[in-house]
Backbone and ligand atoms as CSV (ligand in chain L), in Angstrom:
chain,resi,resn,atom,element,x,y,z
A,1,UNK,N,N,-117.788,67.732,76.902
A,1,UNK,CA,C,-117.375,67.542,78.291
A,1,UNK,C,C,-118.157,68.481,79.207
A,2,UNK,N,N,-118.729,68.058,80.071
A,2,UNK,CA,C,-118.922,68.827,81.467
A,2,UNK,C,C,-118.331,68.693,82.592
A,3,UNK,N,N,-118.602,69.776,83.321
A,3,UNK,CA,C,-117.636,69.210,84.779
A,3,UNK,C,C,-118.974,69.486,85.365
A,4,UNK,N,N,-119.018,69.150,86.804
A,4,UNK,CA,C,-120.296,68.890,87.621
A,4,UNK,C,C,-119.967,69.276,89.325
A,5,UNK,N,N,-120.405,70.166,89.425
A,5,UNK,CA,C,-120.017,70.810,90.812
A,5,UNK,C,C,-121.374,70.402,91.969
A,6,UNK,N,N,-120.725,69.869,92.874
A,6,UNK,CA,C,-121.601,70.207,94.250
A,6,UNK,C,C,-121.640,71.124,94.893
A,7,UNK,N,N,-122.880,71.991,94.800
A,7,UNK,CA,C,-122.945,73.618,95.583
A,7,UNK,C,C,-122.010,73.814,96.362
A,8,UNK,N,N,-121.416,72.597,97.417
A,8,UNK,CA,C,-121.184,73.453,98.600
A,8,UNK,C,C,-119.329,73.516,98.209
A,9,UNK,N,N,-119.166,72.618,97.665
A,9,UNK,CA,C,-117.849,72.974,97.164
A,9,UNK,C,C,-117.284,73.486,96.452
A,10,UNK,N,N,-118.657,73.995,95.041
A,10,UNK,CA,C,-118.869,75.529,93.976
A,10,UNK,C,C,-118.995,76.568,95.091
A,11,UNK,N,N,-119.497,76.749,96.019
A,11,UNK,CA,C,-119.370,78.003,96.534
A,11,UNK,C,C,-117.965,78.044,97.538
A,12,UNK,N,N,-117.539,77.176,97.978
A,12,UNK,CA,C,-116.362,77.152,98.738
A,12,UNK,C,C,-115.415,77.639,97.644
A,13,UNK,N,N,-115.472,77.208,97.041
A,13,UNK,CA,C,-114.217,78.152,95.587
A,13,UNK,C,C,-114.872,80.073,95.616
A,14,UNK,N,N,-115.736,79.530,95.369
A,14,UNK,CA,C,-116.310,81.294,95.295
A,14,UNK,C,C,-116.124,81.802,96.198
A,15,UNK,N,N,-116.018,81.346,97.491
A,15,UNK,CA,C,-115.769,81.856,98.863
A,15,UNK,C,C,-114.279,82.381,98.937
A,16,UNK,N,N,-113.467,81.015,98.741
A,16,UNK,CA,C,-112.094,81.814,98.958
A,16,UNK,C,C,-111.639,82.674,97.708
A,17,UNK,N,N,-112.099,82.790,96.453
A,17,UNK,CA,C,-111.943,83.923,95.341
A,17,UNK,C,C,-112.482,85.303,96.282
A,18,UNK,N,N,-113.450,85.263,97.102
A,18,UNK,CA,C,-113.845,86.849,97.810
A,18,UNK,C,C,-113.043,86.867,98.652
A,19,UNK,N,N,-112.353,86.346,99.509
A,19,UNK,CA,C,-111.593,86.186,100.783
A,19,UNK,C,C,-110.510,86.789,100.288
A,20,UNK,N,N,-109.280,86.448,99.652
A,20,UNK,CA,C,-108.490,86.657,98.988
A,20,UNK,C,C,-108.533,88.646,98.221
A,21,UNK,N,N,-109.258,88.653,97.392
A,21,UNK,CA,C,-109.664,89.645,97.333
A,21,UNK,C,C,-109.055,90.868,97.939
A,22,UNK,N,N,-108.205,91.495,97.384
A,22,UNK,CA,C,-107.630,92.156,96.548
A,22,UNK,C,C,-106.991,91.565,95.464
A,23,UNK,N,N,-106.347,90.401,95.777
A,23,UNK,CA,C,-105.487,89.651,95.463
A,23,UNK,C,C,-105.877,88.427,94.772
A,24,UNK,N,N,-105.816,88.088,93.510
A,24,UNK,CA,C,-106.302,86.823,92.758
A,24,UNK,C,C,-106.194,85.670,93.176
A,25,UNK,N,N,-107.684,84.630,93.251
A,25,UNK,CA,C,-107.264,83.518,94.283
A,25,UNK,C,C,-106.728,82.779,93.163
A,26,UNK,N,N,-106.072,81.201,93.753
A,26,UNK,CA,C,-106.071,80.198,93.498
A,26,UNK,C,C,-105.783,78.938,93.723
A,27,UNK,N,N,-106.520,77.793,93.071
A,27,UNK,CA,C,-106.586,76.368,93.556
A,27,UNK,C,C,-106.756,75.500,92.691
A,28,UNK,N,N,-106.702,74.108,93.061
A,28,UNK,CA,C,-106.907,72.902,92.474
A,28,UNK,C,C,-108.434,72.247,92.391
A,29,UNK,N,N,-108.753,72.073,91.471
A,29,UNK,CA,C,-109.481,71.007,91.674
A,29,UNK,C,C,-109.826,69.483,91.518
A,30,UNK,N,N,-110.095,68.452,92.433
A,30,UNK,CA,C,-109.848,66.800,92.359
A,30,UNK,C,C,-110.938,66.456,92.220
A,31,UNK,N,N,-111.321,65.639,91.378
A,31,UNK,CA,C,-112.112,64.826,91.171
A,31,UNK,C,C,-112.352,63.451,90.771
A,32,UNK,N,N,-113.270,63.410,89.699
A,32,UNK,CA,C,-113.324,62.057,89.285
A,32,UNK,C,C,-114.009,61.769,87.245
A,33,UNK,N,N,-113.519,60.938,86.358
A,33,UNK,CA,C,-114.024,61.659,85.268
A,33,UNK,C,C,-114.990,60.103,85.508
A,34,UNK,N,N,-116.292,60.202,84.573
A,34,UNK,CA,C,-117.004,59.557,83.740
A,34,UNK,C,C,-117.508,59.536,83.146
A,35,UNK,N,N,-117.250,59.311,81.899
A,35,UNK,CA,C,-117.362,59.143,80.454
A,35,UNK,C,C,-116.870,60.577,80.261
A,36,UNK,N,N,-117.541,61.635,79.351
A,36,UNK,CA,C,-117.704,62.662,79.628
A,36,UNK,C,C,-117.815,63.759,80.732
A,37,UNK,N,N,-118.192,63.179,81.355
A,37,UNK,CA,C,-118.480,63.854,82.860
A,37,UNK,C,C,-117.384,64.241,83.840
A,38,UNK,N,N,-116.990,65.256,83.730
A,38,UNK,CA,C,-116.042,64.744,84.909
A,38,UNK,C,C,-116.624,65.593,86.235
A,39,UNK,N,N,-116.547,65.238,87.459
A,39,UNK,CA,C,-117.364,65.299,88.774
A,39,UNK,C,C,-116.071,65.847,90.371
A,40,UNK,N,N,-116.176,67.381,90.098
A,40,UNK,CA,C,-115.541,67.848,91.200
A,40,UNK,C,C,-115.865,67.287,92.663
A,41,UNK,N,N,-115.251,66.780,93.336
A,41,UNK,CA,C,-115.285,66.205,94.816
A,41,UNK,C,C,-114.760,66.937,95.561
A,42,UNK,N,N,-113.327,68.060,95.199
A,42,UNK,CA,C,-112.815,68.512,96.469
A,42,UNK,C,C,-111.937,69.608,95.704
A,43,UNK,N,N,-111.310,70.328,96.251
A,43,UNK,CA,C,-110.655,71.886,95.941
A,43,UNK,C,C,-109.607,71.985,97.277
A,44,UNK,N,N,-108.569,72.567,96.576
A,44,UNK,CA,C,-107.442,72.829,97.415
A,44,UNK,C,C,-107.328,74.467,97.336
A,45,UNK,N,N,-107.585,74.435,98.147
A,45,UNK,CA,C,-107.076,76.640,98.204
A,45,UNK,C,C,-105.750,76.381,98.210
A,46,UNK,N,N,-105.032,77.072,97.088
A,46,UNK,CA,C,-103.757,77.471,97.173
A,46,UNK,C,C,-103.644,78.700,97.573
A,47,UNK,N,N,-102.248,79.276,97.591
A,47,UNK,CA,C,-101.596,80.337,97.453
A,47,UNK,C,C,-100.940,81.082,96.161
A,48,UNK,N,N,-101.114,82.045,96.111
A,48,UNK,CA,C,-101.376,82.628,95.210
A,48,UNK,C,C,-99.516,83.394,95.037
A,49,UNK,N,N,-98.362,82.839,94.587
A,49,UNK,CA,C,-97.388,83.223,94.812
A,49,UNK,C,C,-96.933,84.336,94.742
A,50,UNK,N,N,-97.819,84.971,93.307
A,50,UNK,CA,C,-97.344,86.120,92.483
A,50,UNK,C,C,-97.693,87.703,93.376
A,51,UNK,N,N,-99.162,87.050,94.489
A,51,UNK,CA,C,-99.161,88.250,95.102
A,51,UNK,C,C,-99.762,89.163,94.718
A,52,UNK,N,N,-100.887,88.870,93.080
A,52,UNK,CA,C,-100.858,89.988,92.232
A,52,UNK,C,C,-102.451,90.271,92.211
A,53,UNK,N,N,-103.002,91.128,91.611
A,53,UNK,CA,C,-104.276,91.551,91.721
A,53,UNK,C,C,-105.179,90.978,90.035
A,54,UNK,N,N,-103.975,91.132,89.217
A,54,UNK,CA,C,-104.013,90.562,87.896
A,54,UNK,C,C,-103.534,89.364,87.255
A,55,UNK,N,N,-102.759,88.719,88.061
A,55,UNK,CA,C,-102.521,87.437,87.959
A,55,UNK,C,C,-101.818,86.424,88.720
A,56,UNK,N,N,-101.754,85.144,88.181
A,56,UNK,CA,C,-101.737,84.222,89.646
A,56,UNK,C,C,-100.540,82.731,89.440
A,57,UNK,N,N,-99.923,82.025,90.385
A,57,UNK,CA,C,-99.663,81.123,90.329
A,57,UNK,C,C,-99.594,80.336,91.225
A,58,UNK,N,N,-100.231,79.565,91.232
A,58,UNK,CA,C,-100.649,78.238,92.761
A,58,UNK,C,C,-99.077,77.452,92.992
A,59,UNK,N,N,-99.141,77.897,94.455
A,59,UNK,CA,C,-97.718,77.670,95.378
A,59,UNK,C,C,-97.130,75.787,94.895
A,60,UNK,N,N,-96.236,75.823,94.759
A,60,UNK,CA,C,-95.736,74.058,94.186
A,60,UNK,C,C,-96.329,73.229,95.476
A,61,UNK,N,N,-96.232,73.689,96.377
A,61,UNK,CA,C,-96.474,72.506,97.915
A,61,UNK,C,C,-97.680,72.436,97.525
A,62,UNK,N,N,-98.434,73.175,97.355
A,62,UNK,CA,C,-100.487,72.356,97.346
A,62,UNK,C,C,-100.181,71.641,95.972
A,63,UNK,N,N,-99.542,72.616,94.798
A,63,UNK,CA,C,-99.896,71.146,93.436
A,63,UNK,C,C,-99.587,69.887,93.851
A,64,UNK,N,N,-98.465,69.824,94.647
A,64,UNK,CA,C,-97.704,68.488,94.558
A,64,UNK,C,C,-98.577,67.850,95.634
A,65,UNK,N,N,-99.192,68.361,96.753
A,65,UNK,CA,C,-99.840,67.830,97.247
A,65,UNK,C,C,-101.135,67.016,96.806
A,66,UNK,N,N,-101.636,68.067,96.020
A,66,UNK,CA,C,-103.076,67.831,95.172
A,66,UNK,C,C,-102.917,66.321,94.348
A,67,UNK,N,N,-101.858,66.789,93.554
A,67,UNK,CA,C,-101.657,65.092,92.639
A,67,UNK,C,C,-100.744,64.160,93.241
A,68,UNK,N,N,-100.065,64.175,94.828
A,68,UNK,CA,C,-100.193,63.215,95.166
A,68,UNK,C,C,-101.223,62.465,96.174
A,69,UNK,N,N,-101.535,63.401,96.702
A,69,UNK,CA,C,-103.176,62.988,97.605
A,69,UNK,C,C,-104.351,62.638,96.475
A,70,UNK,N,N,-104.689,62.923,95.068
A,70,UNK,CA,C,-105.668,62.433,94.775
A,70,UNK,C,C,-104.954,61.204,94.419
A,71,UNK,N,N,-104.090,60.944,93.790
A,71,UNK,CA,C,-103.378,59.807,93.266
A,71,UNK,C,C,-103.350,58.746,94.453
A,72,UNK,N,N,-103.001,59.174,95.362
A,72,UNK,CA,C,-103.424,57.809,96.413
A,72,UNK,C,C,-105.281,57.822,96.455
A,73,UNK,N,N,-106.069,58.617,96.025
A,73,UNK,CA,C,-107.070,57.785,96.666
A,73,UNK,C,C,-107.860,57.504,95.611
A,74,UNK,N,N,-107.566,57.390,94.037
A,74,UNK,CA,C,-108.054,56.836,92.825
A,74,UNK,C,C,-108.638,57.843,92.692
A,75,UNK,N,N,-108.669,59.168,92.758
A,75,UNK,CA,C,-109.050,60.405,92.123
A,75,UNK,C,C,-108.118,61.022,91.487
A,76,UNK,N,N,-108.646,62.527,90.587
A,76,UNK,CA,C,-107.242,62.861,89.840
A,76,UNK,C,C,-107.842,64.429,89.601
A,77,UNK,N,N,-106.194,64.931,89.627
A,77,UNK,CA,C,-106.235,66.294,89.470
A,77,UNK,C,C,-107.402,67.073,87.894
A,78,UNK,N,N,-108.640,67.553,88.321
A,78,UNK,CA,C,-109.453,67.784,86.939
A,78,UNK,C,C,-108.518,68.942,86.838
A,79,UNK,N,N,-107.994,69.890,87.312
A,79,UNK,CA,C,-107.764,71.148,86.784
A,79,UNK,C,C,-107.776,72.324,87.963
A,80,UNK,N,N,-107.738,73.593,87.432
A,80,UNK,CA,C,-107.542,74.783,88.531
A,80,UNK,C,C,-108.757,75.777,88.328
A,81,UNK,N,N,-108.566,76.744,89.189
A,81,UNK,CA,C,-109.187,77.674,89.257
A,81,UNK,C,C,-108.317,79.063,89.973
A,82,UNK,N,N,-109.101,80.002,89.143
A,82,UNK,CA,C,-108.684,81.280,89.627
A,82,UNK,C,C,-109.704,82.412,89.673
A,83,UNK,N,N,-109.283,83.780,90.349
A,83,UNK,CA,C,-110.526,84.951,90.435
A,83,UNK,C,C,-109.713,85.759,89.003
A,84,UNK,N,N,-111.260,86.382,88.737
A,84,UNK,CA,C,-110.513,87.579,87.969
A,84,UNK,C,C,-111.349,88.844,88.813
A,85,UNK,N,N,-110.456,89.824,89.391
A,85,UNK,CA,C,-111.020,90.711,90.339
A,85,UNK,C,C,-111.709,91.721,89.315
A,86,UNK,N,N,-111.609,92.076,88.445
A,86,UNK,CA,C,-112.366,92.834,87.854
A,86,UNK,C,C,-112.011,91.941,86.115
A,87,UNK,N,N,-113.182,92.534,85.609
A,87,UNK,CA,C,-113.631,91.829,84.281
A,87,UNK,C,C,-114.217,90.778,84.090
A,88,UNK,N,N,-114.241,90.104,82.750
A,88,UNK,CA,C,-114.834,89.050,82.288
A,88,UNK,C,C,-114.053,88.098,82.877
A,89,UNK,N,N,-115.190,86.393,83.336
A,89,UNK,CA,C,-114.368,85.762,83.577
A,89,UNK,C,C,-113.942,84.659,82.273
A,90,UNK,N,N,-113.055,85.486,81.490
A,90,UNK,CA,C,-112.539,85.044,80.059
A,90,UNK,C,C,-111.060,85.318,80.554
A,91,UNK,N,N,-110.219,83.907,79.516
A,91,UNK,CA,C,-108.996,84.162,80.000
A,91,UNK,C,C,-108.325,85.553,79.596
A,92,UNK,N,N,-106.868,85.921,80.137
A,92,UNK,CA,C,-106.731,86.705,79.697
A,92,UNK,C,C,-105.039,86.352,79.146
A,93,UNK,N,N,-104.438,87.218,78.306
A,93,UNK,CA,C,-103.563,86.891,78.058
A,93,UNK,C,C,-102.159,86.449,78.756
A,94,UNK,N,N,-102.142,86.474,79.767
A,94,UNK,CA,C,-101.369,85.816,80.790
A,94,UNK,C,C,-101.689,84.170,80.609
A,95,UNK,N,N,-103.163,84.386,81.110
A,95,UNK,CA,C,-103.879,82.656,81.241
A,95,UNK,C,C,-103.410,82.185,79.727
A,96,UNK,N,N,-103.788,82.523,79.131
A,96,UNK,CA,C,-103.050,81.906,77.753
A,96,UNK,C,C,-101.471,81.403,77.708
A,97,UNK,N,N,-100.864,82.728,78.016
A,97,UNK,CA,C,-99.323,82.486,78.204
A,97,UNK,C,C,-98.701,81.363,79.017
A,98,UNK,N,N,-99.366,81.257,80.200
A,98,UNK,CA,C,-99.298,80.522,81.012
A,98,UNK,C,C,-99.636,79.145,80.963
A,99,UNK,N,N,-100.770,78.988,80.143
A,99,UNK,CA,C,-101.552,77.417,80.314
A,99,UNK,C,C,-100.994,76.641,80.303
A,100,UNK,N,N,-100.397,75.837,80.713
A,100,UNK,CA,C,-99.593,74.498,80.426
A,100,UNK,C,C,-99.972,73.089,80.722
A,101,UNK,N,N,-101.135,72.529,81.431
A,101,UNK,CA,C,-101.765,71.418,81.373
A,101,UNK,C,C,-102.922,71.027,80.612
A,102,UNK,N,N,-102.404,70.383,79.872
A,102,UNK,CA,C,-103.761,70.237,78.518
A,102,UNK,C,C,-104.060,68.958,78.959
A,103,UNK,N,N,-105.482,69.613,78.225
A,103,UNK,CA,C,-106.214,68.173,78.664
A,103,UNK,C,C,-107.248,69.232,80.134
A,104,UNK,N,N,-106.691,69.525,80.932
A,104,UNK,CA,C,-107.183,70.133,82.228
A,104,UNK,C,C,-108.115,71.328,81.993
A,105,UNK,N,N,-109.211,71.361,83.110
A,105,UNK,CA,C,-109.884,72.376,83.543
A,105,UNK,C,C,-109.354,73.616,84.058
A,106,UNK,N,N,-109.645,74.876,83.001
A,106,UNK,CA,C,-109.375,76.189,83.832
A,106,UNK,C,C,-110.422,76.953,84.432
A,107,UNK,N,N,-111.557,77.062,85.607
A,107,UNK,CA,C,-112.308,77.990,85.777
A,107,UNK,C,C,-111.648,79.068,86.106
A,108,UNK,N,N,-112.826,80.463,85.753
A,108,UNK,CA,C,-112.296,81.421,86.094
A,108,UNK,C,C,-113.430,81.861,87.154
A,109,UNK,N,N,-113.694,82.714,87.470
A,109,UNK,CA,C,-114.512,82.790,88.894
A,109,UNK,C,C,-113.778,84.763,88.749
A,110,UNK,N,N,-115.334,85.410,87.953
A,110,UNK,CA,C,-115.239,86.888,87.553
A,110,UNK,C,C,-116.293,87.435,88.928
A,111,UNK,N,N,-115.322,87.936,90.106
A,111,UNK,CA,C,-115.865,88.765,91.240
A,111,UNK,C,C,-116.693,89.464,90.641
A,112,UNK,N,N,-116.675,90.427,90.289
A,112,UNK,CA,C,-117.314,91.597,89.506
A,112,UNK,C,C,-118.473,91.297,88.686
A,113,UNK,N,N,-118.675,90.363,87.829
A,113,UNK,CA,C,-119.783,89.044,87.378
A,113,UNK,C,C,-120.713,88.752,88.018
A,114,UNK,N,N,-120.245,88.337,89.452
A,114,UNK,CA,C,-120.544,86.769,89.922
A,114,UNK,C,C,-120.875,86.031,89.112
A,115,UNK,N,N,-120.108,85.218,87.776
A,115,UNK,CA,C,-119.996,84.642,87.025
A,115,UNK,C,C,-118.744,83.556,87.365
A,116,UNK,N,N,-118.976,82.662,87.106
A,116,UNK,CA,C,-117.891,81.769,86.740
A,116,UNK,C,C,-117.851,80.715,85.350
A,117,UNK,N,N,-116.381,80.629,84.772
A,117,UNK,CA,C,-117.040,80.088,83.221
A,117,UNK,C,C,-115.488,79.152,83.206
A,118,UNK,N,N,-115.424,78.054,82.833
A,118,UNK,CA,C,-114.830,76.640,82.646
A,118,UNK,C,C,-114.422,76.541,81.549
A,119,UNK,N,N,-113.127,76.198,81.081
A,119,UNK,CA,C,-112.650,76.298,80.007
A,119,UNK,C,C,-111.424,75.178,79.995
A,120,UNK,N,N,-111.260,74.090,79.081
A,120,UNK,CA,C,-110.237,73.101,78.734
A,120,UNK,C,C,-109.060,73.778,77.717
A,121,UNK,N,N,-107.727,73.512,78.357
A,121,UNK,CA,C,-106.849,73.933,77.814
A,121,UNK,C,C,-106.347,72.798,76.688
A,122,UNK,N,N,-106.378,72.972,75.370
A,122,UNK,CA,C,-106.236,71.791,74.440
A,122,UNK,C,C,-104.965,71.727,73.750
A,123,UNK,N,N,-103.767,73.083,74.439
A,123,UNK,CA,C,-102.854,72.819,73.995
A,123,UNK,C,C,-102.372,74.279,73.244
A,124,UNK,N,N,-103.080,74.466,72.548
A,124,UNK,CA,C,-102.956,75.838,71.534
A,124,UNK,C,C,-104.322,77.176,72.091
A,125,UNK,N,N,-105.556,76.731,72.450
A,125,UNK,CA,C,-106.573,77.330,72.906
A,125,UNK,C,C,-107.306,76.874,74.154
A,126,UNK,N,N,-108.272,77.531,74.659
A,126,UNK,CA,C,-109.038,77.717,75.655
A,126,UNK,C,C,-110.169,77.185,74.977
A,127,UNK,N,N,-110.768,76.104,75.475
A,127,UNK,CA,C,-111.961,75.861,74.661
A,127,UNK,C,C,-113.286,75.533,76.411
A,128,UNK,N,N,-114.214,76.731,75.377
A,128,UNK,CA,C,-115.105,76.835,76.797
A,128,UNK,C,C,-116.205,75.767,77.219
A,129,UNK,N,N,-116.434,75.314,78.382
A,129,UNK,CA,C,-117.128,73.879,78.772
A,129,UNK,C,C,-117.891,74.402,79.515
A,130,UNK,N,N,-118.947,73.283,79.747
A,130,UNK,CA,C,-120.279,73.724,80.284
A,130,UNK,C,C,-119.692,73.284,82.060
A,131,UNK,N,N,-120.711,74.377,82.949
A,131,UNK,CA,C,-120.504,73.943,84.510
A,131,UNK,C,C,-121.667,73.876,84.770
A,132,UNK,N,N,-121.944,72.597,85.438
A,132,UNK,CA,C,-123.119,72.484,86.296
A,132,UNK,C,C,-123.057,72.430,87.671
A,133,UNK,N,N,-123.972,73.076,88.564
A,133,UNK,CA,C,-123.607,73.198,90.083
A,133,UNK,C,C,-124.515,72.257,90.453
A,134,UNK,N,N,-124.752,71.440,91.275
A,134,UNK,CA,C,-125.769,71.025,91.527
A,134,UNK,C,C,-126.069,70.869,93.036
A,135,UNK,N,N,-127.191,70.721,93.964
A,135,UNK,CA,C,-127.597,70.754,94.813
A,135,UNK,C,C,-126.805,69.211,95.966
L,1,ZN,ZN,ZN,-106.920,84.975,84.635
């Protein structure tokens, strides 16, 4: 599997991960799959409920928004994203604890890096996927 980013909406994620900053961002991302491929179109900045510098949970009003706005327009929720303000952007044991949509995309987006690294939650593990940005 790959996911496939358009610069300007790969850096609009990277944007609000620095904005945010102190504070761990997070959001949705909608897209579209084919075959393998699946193809980011759009990102929802959430809110970040927890408030925390180390970890995060995206406010219920944008999820519910996210999968019902892509669902009306034949797109579908690929998955989320979050910052990790300092460290690797590898999950950490929270993100583990936490994962609960399998099948879905987790990027992480490591400030400290400027790295970002994509990972499918399969249920039991984090299994890491390739990101392409493209122009
Ligand atoms: Zn994390």
């Amino acid at each position: 599997m790959v996911l496939i980013f358009r610069k300007e909406i790969f850096e609009s994620m990277v944007n609000h991960c620095r904005v945010e900053k102190p504070l761990e961002a997070c959001g949705i991302i909608v897209g579209k799959s084919e075959g393998d491929r699946r193809v980011a179109l759009r990102i929802y900045r959430a809110i970040n409920t927890l408030k925390s510098s180390v970890k995060y949970e995206i406010d219920p009003e944008t999820l519910i928004k996210a999968f019902k706005e892509s669902e009306e327009e034949g797109l579908e929720v690929l998955g989320f994203y979050h910052s990790h303000i300092h460290g690797e952007p590898i999950p950490s044991t929270t993100d583990r604890e936490k994962a609960y949509y399998k099948g879905y995309i987790y990027i992480i987006v490591s400030l400290d890096r400027g790295e970002a690294k994509g990972y499918v939650w399969d249920g039991e593990r984090f299994k890491e996927e390739l990101i392409i940005v493209r122009p």
